[in-house]
C-alpha positions as CSV (number, residue, x, y, z in Angstrom):
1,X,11.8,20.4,6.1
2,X,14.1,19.1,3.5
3,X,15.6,21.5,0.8
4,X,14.5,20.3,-2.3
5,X,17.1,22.7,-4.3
6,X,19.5,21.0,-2.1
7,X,19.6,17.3,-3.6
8,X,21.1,17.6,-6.4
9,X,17.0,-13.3,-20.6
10,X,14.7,-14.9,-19.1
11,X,16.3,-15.9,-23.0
12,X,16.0,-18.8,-25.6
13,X,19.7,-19.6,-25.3
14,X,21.9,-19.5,-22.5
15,X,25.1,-17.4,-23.6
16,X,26.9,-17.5,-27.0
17,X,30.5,-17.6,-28.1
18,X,31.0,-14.5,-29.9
19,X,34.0,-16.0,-31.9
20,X,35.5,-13.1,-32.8
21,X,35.7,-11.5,-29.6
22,X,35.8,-14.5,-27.4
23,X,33.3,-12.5,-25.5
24,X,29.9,-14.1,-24.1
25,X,26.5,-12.5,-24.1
26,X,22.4,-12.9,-23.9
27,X,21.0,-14.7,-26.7
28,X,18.8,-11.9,-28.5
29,X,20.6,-9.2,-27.1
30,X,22.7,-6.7,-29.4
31,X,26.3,-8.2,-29.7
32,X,29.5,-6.0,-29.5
33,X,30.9,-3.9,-31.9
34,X,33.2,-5.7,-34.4
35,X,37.1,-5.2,-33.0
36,X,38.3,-1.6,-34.0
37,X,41.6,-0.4,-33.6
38,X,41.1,0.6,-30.9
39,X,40.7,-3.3,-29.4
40,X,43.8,-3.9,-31.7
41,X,46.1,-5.7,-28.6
42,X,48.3,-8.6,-29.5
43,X,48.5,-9.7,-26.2
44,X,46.7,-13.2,-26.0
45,X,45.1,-14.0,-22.8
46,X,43.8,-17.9,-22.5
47,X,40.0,-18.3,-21.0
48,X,36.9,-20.1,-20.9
49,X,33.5,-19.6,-22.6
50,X,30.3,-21.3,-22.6
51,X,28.7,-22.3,-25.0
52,X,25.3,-23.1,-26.3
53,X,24.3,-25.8,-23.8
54,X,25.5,-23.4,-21.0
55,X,28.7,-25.4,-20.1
56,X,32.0,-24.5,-20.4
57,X,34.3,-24.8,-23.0
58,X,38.1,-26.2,-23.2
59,X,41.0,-23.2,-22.5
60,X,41.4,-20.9,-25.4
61,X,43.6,-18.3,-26.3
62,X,41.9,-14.6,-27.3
63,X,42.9,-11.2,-27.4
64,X,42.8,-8.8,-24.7
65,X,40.8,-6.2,-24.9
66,X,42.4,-2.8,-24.4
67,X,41.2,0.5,-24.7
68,X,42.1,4.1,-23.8
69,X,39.9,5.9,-21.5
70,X,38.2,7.7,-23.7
71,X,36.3,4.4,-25.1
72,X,35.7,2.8,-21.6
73,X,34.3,6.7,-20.3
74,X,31.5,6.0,-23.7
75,X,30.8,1.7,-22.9
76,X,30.6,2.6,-18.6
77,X,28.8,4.9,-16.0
78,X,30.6,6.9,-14.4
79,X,30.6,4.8,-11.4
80,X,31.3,1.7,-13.2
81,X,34.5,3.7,-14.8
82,X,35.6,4.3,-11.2
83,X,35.4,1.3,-9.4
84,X,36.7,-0.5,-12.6
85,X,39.2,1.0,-14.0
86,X,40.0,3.5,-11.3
87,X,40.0,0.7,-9.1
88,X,37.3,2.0,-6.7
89,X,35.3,0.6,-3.6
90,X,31.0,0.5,-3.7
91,X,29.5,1.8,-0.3
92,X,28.7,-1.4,1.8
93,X,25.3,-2.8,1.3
94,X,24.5,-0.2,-1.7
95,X,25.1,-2.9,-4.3
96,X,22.8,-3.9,-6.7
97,X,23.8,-7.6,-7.1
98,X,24.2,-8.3,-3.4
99,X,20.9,-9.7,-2.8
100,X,20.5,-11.4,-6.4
101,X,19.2,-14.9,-5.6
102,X,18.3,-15.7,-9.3
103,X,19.9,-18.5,-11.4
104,X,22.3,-17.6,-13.7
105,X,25.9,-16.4,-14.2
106,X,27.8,-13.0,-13.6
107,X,30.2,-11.6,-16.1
108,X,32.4,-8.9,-16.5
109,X,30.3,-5.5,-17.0
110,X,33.4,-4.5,-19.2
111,X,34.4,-7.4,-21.7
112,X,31.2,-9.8,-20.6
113,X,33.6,-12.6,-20.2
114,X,31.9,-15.2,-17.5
115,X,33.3,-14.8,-14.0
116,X,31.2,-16.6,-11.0
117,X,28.0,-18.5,-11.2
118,X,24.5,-18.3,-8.7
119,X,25.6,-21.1,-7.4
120,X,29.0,-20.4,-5.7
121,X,27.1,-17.0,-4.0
122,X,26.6,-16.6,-0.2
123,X,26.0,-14.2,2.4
124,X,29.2,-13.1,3.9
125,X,27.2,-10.4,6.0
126,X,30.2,-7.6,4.8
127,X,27.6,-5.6,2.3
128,X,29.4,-6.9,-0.8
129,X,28.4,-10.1,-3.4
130,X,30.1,-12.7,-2.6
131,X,31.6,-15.8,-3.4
132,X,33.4,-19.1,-2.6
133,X,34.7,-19.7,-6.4
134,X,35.1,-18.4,-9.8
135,X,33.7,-20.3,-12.9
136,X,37.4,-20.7,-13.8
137,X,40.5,-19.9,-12.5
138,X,41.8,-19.4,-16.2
139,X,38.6,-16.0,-16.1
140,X,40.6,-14.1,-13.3
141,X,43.7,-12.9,-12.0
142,X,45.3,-11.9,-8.9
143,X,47.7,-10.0,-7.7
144,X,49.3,-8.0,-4.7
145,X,47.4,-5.0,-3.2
146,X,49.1,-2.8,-1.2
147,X,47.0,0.7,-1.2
148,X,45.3,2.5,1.9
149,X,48.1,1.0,3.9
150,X,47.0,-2.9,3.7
151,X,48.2,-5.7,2.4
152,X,45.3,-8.0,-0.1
153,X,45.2,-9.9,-2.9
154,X,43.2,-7.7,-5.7
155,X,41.0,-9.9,-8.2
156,X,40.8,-8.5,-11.4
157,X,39.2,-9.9,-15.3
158,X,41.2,-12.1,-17.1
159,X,40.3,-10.5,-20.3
160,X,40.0,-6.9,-19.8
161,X,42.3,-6.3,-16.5
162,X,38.5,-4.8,-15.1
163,X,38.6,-4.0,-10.7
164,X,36.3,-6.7,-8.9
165,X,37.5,-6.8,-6.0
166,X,39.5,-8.7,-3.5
167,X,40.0,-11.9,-2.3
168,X,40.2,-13.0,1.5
169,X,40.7,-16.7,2.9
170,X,38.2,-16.7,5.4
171,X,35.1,-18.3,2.8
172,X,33.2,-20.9,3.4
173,X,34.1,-24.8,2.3
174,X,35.1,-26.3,0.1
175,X,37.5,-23.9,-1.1
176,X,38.0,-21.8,2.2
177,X,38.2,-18.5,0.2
178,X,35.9,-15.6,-0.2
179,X,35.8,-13.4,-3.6
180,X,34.5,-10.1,-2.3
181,X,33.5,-8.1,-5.3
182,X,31.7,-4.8,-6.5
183,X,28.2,-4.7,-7.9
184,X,28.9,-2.3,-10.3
185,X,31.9,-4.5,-11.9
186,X,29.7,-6.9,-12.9
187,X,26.8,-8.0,-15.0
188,X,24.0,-10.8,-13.9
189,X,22.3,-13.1,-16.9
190,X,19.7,-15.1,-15.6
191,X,19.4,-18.3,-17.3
192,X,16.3,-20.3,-17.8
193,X,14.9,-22.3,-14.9
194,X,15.4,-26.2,-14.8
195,X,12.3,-27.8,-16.1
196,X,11.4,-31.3,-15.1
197,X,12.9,-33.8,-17.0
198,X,8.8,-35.5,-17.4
199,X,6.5,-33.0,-17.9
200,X,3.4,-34.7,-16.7
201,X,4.9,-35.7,-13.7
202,X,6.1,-31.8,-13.0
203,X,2.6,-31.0,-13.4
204,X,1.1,-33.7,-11.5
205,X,3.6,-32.4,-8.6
206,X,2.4,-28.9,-9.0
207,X,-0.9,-29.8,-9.0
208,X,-0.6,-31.6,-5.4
209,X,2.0,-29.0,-4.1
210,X,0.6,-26.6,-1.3
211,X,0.4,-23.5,-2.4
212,X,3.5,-21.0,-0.9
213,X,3.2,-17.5,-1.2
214,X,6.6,-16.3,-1.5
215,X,6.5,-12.5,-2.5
216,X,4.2,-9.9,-0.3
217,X,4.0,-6.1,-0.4
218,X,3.2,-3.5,2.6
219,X,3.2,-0.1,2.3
220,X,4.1,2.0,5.1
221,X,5.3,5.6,6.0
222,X,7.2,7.3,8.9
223,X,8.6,10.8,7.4
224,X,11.1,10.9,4.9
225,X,11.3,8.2,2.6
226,X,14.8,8.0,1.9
227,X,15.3,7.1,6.2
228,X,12.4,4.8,5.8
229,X,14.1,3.1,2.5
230,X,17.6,2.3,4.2
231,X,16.0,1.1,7.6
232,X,14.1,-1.8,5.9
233,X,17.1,-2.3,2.7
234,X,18.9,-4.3,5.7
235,X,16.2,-6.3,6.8
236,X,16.5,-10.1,6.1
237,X,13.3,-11.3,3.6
238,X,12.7,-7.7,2.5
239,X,13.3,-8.1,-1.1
240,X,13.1,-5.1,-3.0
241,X,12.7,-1.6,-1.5
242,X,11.3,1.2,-3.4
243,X,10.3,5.2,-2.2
244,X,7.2,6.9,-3.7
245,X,3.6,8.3,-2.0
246,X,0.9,7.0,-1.4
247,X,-2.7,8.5,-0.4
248,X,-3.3,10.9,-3.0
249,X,-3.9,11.1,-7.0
250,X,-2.0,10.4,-9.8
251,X,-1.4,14.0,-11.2
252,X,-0.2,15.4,-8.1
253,X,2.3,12.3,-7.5
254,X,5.7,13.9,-7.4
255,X,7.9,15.5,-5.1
256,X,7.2,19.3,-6.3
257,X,3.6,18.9,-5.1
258,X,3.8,16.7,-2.3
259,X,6.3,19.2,-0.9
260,X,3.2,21.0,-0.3
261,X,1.6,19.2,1.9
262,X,-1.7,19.9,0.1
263,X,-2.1,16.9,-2.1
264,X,-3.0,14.2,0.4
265,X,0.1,12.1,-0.5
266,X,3.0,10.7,2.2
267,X,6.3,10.0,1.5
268,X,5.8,6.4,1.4
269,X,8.2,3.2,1.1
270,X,6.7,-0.1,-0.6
271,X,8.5,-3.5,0.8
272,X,8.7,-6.2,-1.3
273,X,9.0,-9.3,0.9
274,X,9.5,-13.1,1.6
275,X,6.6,-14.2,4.1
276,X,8.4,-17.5,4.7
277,X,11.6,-15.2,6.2
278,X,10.2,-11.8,7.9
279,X,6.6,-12.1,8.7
280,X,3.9,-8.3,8.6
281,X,4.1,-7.9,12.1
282,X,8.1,-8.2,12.4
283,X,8.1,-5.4,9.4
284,X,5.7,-3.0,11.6
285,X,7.6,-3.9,14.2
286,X,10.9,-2.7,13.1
287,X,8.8,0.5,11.8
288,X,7.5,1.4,14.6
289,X,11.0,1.4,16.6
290,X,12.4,3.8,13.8
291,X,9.9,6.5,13.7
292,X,8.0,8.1,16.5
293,X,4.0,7.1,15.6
294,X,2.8,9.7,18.6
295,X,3.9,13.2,16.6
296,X,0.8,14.2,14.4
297,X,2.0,14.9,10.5
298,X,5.5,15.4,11.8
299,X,9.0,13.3,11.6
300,X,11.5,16.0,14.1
301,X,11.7,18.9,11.6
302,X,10.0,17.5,8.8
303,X,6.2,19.0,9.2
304,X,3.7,18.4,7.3
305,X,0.7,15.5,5.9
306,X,3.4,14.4,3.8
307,X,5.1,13.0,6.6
308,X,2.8,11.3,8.5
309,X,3.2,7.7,10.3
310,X,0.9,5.7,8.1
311,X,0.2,1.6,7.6
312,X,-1.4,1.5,4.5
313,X,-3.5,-1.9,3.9
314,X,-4.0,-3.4,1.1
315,X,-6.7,-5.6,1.6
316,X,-8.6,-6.6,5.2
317,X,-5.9,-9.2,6.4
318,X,-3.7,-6.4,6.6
319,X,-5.9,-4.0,8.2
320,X,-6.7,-6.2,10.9
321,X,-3.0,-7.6,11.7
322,X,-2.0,-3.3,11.4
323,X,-4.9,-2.7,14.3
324,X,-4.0,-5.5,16.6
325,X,-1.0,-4.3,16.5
326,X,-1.7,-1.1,17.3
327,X,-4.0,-1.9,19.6
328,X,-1.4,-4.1,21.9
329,X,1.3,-1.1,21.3
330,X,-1.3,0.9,23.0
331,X,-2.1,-1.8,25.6
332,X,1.4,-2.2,26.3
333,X,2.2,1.5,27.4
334,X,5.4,1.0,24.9
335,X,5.2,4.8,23.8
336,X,4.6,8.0,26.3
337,X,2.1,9.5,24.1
338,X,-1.0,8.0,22.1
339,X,-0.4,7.0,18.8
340,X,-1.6,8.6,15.9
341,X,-0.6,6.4,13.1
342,X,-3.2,6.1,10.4
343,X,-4.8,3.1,8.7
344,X,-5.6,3.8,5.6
345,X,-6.8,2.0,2.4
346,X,-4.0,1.3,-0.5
347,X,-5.4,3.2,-3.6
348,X,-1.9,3.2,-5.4
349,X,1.3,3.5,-4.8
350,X,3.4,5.6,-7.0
351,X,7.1,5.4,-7.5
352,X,9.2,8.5,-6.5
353,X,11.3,10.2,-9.2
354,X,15.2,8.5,-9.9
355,X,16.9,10.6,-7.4
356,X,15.3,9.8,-4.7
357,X,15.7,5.5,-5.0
358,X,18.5,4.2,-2.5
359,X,19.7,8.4,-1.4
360,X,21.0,7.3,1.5
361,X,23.2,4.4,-0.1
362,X,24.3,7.1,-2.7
363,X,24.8,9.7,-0.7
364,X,26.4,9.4,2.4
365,X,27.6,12.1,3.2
366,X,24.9,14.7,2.4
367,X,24.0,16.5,6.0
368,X,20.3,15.5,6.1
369,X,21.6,11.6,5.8
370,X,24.1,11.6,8.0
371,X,22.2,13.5,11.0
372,X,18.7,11.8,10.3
373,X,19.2,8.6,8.2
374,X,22.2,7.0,9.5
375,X,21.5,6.8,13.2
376,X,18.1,5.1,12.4
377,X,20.2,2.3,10.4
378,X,22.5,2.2,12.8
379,X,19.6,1.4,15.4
380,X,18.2,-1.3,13.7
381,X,21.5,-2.9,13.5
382,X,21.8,-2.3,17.2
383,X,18.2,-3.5,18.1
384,X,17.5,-6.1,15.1
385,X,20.8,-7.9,15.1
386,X,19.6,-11.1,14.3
387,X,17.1,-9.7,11.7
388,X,20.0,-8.4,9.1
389,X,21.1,-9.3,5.8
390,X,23.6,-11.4,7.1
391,X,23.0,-11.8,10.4
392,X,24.9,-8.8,12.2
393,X,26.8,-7.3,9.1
394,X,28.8,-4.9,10.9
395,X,28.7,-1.5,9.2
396,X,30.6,-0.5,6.5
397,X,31.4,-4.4,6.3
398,X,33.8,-6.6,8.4
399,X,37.2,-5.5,9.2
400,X,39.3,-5.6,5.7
401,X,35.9,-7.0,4.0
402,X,36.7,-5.3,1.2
């Protein structure tokens, strides 16, 4: 068993000018600080903003923002401080932005200055955002990389001299080139979503429209969570990912108590997904080829009710497309031994605690990951190739991806 003591807008307006500090920002949200002296450079840098209607402005000339470390350690996490101004590298496929698909426009975490838009995002399969084009060339700056014994262009804000990333010329048309950048560099700000230019007709096309279900949930458990987490964070359509339990009561929901095994709970993983790109039965398919369904309560040396191979259903669809696919596994002969996964109603589902959301991304090198977690990514990336974020990301990313 795992060592517990061991682990450690949609807004009115689209973005502003903020005049003074040629900055840009959510309407409603709390501008920055006034310049101090601490922002006292007279070094002028020349950028574009956008303005009220969301388009951009003509080249102006603004000051740079420079501060000490001090200042930037107080407005950045600690991981933000050491990808951007220690000029750091994100894990692969731990990113936060990588699989944003909203509308809107990514700025600088440090200065906000506007840097890339939605619309010039694509999936590079390397396990970074990336990009085919800034919002302007005036926002960034290149220039000569020659650390860890390669040779690449480094991309850094105009404004602020934050790390993004790097730039390689193997993108996709028009411009050829691919921006390769950190999550953690930069901010998203979704922007409202296009309205139809005649509101009756919109709503007479709604009306008439078939109905699409584009979000679903499952719930499903196969040991520990934090394996079961980074198995399905790679899966095409699987939009959101999130560890908790399932199968027990409110009160006793947390990882103290269901480190018991008495409070009825599993280590449970809820997938939120797109129907119309990974169907139920693909999901319990690539579950049940990363977790062995025939060992009662038990994932290797993790033993225990906690850790039980469960399918929990949410509603009767479910629980019938669960059973028949049980029921052909077991037809089928795929497994040695009967299985002994369970079907069992969803009650709740309840989040885990902080620590335990995306471990395996943020801990790679903790023993328990790296001899239980990692070989069941890497077998999915073996066995569901053309399942992946990307279709067939290698690991880590592509050679000199980032």
């Amino acid at each position: 068993m795992r060592n517990p003591c061991g682990l450690a807008f949609f807004f009115t307006a689209f973005v502003f000018v903020l005049v003074g500090l040629g900055a840009c920002a959510p309407a409603g949200a709390e501008p920055p600080a006034a310049p101090s002296s601490l922002e006292g450079s007279k070094e002028m840098v020349r950028v574009r903003l956008l303005g009220p209607d969301g388009k951009l402005g003509e080249p102006l000339d603004t000051a740079k923002l420079v501060l000490p470390d001090e200042e930037w350690m107080k407005r950045l996490t600690p991981e933000q401080f050491r990808i951007v101004r220690g000029k750091g590298t994100e894990r692969a496929f731990c990113g936060g932005l990588l699989h944003e698909k909203g509308s809107g426009v990514f700025v600088c975490v440090g200065c906000g200055l506007p840097l890339f838009e939605s619309r010039s995002k694509f999936e590079s399969g390397t396990g970074w955002p990336s990009f085919f084009r800034p919002i302007a060339a005036e926002n960034v700056r290149e220039e000569s990389d020659e650390s860890h014994d390669m040779v690449r262009t480094e991309l850094l804000c105009r404004r602020c001299d934050g790390h993004l990333g790097h730039v390689f010329p193997d993108g996709p048309p028009p411009t050829g080139r691919r921006y390769c950048l950190n999550s953690e560099s930069l901010r998203f700000v979704l922007t409202d979503a296009a309205k139809p230019a005649d509101a009756a007709a919109g709503a007479a096309a709604v009306a008439v429209a078939p109905e699409k279900k584009s979000r679903a949930e499952l719930v499903v458990a196969g040991g520990c969570f934090w394996c079961v987490e980074a198995v399905f964070d790679q899966i095409e359509g699987v939009l959101d990912v999130q560890s908790g339990y399932a199968g027990g009561a409110a009160d006793t929901a947390n990882y103290k108590a269901v480190c018991t095994g008495n409070t009825g709970h599993a280590e449970a993983v809820k997938l939120v997904y797109d129907p119309a790109k990974v169907s139920f039965e693909e999901l319990l398919k690539v579950h049940f080829a990363t977790h062995d369904p025939t060992t009662l309560n038990r994932q290797g040396n993790d033993e225990g009710t906690q850790y039980r191979s469960a399918v929990f259903y949410a509603n009767e669809e479910e629980r019938q497309l669960a059973s028949a696919f049980l029921a052909d596994m077991t037809a089928a002969k795929v497994l040695p031994r009967p299985i002994v996964t369970t079907l069992e109603p969803l009650k709740a589902f309840y989040p885990a605690e902080a620590y335990h959301q995306d471990f395996v991304c943020r801990n790679p090198y903790q023993p328990y990951v790296r001899a239980i977690a990692l070989p069941k990514v890497e077998k999915v990336r073996e066995k569901f190739k053309d399942m992946l974020k990307g279709k067939g990301g290698a690991a880590g990313g592509a050679p000199g991806g980032k």
